[in-house]
MITORLUM-185654 format. One record per residue: residue in three letters; x, y, z of N, C-alpha, C, CB in turn. Coordinates in steps of 0.1 Angstrom, whole numbers, plus 5000, padded with zeros to 4 digits. Last residue first. Glycine has a CB too. Example, Ala and Ser with C-alpha at 12.3 -4.5 7.8 and 13.67 -1.06 7.14 Angstrom:
Ser512849785071513749895071512950005079514149945057
Ala513249435078512349555078513249675078511349555090
# end
This chain:
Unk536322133444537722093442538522073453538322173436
Unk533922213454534122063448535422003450534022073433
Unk534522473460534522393472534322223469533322443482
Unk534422553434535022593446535222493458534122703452
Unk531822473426533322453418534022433434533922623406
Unk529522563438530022453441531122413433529122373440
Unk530622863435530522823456530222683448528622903471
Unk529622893413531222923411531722833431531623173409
Unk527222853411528022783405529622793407527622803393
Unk526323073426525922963429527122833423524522973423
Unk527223283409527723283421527523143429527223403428
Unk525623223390527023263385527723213399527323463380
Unk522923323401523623123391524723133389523023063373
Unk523423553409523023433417523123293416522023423417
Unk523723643374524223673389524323563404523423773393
Unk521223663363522223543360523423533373523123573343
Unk519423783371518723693367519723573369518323723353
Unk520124103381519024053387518823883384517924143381
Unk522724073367522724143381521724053389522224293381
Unk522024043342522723973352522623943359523323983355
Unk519924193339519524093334520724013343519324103318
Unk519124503335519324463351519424303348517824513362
Unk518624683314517424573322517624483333517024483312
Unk521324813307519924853312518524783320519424903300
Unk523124573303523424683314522124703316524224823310
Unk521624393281522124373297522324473306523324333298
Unk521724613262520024583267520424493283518824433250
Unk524024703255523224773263522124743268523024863259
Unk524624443244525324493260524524613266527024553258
Unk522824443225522724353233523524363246522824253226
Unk524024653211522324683212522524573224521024633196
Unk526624573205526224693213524724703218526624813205
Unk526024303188526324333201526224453209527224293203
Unk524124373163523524353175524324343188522924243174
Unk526024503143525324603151524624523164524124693141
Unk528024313136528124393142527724453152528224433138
Unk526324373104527324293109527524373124528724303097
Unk524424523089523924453102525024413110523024333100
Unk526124573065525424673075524324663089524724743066
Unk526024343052527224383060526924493066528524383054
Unk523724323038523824233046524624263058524024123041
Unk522924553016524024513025523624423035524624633031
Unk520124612999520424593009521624503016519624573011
Unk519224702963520124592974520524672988521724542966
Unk515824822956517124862965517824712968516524962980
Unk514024962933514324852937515524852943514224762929
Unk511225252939512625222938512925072940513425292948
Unk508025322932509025252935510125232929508625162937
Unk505525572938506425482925507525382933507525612913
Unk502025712936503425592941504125552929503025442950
Unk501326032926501725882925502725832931502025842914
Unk500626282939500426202947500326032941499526252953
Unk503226562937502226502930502126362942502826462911
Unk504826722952504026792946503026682939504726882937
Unk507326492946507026632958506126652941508826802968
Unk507426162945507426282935506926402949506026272918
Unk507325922968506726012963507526122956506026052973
Unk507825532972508025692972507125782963509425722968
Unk509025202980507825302973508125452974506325292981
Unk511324972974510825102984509925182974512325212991
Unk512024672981510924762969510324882974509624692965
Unk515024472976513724562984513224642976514124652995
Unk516724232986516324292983515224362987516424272976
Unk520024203006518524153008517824262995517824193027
Unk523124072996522624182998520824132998523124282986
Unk524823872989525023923005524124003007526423983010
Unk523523802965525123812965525323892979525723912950
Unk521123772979521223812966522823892965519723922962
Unk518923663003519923692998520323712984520523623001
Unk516223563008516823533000517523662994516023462993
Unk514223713041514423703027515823633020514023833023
Unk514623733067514523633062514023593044513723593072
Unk515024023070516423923072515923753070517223943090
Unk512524103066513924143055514824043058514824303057
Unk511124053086510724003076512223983067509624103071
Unk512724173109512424043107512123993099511924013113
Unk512024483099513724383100513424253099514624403116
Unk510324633077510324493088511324433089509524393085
Unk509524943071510624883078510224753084511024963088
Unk507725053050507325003065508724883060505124933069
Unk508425333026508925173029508825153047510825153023
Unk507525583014507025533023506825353029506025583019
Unk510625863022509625733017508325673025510625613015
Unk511926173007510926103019510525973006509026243026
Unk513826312987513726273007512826233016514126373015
Unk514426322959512926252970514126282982512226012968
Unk516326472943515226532946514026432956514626572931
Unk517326122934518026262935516426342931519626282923
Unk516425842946516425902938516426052938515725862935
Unk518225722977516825732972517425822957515525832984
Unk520025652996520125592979518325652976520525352977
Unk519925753019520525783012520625752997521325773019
Unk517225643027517625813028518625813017518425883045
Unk518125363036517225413022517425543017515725413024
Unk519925383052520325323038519625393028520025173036
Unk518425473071519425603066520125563056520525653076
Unk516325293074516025433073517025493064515925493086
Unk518225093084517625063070516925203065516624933070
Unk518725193108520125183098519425123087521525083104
Unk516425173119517025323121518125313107518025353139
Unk516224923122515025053115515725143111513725133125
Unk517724853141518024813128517224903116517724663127
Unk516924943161518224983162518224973150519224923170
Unk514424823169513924943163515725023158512825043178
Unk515024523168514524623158514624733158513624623156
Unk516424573195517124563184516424623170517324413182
Unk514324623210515424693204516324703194515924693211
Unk512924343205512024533202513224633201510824623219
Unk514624213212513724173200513824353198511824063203
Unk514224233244515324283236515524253217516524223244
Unk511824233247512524333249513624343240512724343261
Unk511323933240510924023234511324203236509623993236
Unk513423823261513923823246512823943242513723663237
Unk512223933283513523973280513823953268514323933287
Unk509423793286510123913282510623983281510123933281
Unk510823493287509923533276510123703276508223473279
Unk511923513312512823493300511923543282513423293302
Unk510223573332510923693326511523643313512023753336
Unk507723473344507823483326509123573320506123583320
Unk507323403365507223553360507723573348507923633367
Unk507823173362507123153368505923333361507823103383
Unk510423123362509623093347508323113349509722953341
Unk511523213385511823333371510823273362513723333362
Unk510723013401509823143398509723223388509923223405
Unk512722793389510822753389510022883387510122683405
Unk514922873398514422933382513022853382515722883366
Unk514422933426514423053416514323013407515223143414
Unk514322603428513522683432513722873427513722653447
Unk517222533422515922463413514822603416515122283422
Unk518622723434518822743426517722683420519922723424
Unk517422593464517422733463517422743448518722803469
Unk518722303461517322323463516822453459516922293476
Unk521422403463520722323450519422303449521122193449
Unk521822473487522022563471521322513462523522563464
Unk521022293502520222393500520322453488520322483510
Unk523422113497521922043490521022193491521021883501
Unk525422233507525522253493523822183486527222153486
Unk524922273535524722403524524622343508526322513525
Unk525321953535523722023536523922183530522922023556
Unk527821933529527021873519525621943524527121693517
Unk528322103556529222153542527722023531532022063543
Unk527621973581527022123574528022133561527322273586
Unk528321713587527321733576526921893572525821653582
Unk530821743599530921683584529721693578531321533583
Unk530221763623530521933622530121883601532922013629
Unk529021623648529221573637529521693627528121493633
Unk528521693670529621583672529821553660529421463681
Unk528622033685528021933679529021823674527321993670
Unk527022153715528122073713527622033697528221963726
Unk525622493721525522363712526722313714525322373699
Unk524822733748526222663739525622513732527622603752
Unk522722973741523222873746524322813738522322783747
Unk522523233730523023243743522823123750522523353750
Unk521923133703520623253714521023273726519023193719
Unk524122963700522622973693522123073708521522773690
Unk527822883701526922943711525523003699527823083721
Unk529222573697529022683696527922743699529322703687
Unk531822293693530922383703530822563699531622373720
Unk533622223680532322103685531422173693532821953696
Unk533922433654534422373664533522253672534822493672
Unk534322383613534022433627534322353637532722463629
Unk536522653595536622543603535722533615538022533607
Unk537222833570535822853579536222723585534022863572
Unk538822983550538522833554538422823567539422733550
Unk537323183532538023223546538823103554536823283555
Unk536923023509538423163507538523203525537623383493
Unk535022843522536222833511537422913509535622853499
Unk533123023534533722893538534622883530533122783538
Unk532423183509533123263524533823153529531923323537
Unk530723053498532023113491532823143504531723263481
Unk528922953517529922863511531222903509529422823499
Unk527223193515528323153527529223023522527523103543
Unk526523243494528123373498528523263508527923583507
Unk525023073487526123053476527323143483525523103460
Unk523223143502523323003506525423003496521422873497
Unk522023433495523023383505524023253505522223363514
Unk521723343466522623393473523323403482522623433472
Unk518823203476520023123466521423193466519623123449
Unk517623353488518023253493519023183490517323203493
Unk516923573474517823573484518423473494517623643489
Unk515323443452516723473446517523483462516823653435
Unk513223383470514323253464515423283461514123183454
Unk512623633473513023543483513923453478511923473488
Unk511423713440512823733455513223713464513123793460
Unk509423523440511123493430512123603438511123563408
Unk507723663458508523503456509623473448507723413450
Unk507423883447507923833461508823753461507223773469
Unk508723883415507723923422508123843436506323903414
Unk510524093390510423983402509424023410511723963412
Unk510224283360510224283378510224123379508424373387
Unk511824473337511724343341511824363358512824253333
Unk510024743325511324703325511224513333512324843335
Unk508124733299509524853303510324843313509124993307
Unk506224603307507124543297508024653294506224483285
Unk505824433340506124543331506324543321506824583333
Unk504324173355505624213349505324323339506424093344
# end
């Protein structure tokens, strides 16, 4: 598995197409209401069959076998592990950006450069200070080569917000529905459906 973008490997795609099928035809049974007859034609022979009542609970035990079986592989391919760290890494680097242009802006009149290493994860587990995180940004005088440091409050309410766009775009882009939740969505909705 990649860590730019998230793969399936054979096997977890078989299963996924197993688990979907198994879940459209149900769905299909349900909204088309699929009735079967005592006779029907396999390879260009006719089957009689006398018991039609077991194909509806055997789709639904495949589904259920199908669904166990993909998320054995998805854990298998480690995606959930990394999808959070993906989406970890975005976020950070989204939040970098907006502690960058905090700092930019409150720096001391004449600095436009610092040398504060950005740790979001660190910072947000620091002790609060009336909503605000503190901070010890170092910097440079132009022309001379002492460090000095600024002591900065940090807005807490300048994070507010920011992870759902980062986190709808990390769904759209990494295919995480589509590819992960999708099938369990559809799976689940084919045994509602036909529960009721």
């Amino acid at each position: 598995m990649s860590g730019s973008q998230l793969e399936m490997s054979e096997s977890t795609l078989r299963q996924r197409r197993n688990l979907l099928l198994t879940a459209v035809v149900l769905i299909v049974f349900f909204h088309g209401q699929v009735e079967f007859g005592s006779e029907f034609k396999l390879l260009g022979t006719t089957l009689k069959v006398t018991n039609s009542g077991f194909i509806f609970p055997f789709l639904v035990i495949l589904l259920l076998y199908f669904s166990y079986r993909f998320y054995q592989y998805f854990h298998v391919d480690k995606a959930y592990s990394v999808a959070r760290s993906q989406y970890k890494a975005l976020l950070t680097d989204k939040m970098h950006f907006i502690i960058n242009q905090f700092i930019g802006k409150n720096l001391p009149e004449g600095i436009n450069s610092h040398s504060y290493d950005v740790d979001y994860e660190k910072l947000v587990k620091t002790k609060k200070v009336d909503g605000k995180y503190p901070m010890s940004v170092p910097y440079h005088r132009k022309g001379t080569f002492e460090s000095q440091e600024i002591e900065m409050l940090l807005p807490a309410s300048l994070f507010k917000f920011k992870k759902y766009p980062v986190m709808l775009s990390f769904i759209i882009k990494k295919k995480i529905i589509t590819d992960y939740y999708l099938p369990y969505l559809l799976g689940l909705y084919a045994l509602v459906v036909n529960a009721l």
